[in-house]
Each structure stands twice: as structure tokens, then as C-alpha cells.
One Martini backbone bead per residue (centre of mass of N, CA, C, O) as a GRO file, in nm:
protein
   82
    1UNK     BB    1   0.621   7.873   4.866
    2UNK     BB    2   0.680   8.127   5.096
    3UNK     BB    3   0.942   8.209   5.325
    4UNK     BB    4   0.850   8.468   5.568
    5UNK     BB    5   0.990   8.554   5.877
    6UNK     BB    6   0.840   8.792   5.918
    7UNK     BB    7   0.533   8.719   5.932
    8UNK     BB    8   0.580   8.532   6.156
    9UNK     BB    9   0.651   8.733   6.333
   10UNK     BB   10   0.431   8.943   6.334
   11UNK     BB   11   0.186   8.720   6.428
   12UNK     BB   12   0.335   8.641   6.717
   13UNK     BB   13   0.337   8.967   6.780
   14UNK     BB   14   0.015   8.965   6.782
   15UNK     BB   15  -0.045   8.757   6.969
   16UNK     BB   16   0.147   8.840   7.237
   17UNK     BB   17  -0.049   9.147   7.253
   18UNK     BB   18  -0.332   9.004   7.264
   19UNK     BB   19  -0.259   8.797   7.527
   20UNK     BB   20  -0.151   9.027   7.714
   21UNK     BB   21  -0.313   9.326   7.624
   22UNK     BB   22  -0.562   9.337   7.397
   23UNK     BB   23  -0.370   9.614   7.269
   24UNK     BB   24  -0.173   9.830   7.170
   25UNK     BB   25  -0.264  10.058   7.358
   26UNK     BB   26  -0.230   9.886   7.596
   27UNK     BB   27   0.067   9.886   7.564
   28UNK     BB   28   0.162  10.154   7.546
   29UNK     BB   29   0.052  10.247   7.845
   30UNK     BB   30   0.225  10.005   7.999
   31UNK     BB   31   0.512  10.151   7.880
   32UNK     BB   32   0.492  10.408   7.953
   33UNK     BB   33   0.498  10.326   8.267
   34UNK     BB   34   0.782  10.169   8.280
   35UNK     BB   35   0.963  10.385   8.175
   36UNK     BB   36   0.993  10.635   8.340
   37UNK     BB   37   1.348  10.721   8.330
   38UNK     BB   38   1.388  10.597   8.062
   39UNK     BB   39   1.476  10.749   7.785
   40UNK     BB   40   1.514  10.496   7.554
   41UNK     BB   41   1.198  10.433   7.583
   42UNK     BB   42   1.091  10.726   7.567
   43UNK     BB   43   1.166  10.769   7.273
   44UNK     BB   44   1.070  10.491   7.122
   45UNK     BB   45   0.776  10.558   7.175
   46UNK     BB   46   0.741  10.817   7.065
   47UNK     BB   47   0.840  10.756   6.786
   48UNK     BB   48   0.600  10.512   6.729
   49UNK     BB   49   0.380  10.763   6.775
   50UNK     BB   50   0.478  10.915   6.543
   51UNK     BB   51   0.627  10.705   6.271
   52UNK     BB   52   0.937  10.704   6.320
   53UNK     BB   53   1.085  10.421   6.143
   54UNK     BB   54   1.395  10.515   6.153
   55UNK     BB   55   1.472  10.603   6.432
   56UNK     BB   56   1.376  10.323   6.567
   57UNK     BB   57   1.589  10.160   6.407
   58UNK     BB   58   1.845  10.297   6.539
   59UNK     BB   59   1.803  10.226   6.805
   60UNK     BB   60   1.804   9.927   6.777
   61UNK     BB   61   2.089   9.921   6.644
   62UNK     BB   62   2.232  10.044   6.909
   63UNK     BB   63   2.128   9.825   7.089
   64UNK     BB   64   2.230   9.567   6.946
   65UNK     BB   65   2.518   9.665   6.999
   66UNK     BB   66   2.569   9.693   7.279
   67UNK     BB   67   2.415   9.445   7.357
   68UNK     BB   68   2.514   9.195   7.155
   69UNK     BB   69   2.270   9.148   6.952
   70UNK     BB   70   2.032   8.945   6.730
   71UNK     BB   71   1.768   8.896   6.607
   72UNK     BB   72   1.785   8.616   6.590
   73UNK     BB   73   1.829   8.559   6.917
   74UNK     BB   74   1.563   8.643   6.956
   75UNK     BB   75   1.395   8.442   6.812
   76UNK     BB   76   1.522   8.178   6.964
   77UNK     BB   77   1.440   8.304   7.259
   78UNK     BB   78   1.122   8.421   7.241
   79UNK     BB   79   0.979   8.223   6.986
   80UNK     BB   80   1.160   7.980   6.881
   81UNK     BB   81   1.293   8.041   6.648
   82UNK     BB   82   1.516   7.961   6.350
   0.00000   0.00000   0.00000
């Protein structure tokens, strides 16, 4: 059995948008509704509404540069995850 922590991460996150949001649609919906005048979360969702999943890894990866994150802590922080 191999342990793959994407697939369990990726479960975890299909559930937490089941159960607060009732579909990526209404997350969607949610998302753009609160980003307001905020530049890159408005990017960010665009990006995700294209497919562009190669930019919207590096918006990713400069945004957890900049506030010094990483995947790991944030699994640990709202996951539950190690």
C-alpha cells in the first residue's frame, strides 16, 4: 500500500468544500464575491476558471515565498496533516 499524501490531501479538500460550500461552483461563486478589489486573489481565480495551472502554481509559489509558508505548515495548520 503506498501512502500518498496528495490523494489524502486532496480528499480532505473535497470534503471541506462539500461540507461548507456544497460545490466548487458555490466556492467559486463565494471567492469571487470576496475578492473585492484584492488584485491576486482575482488572478488566482481567473487562472483557475482558464485551466492555467502552470501560473497559477507560480502565483502559488511567489505568494508562499513572500509570507514565508510552506505546504507542509499549512497542511499541519488547517489540516490536521504531518
Amino acid at each position: 500500500m503506498n501512502f500518498n499524501p496528495n490523494t489524502i490531501m486532496k480528499q480532505r479538500i473535497q470534503q471541506m468544500i462539500s461540507q461548507r460550500f456544497g460545490s466548487v461552483d458555490n466556492m467559486m461563486n463565494d471567492m469571487s464575491k470576496f475578492a473585492g478589489n484584492n488584485p491576486t486573489l482575482k488572478n488566482a481565480l481567473d487562472l483557475y476558471k482558464h485551466g492555467d495551472t502552470e501560473q497559477l502554481h507560480q502565483v502559488q509559489q511567489n505568494i508562499f515565498k513572500e509570507k514565508n509558508f510552506s505546504p507542509e505548515g499549512i497542511l499541519e495548520k488547517f489540516l490536521g496533516m504531518k
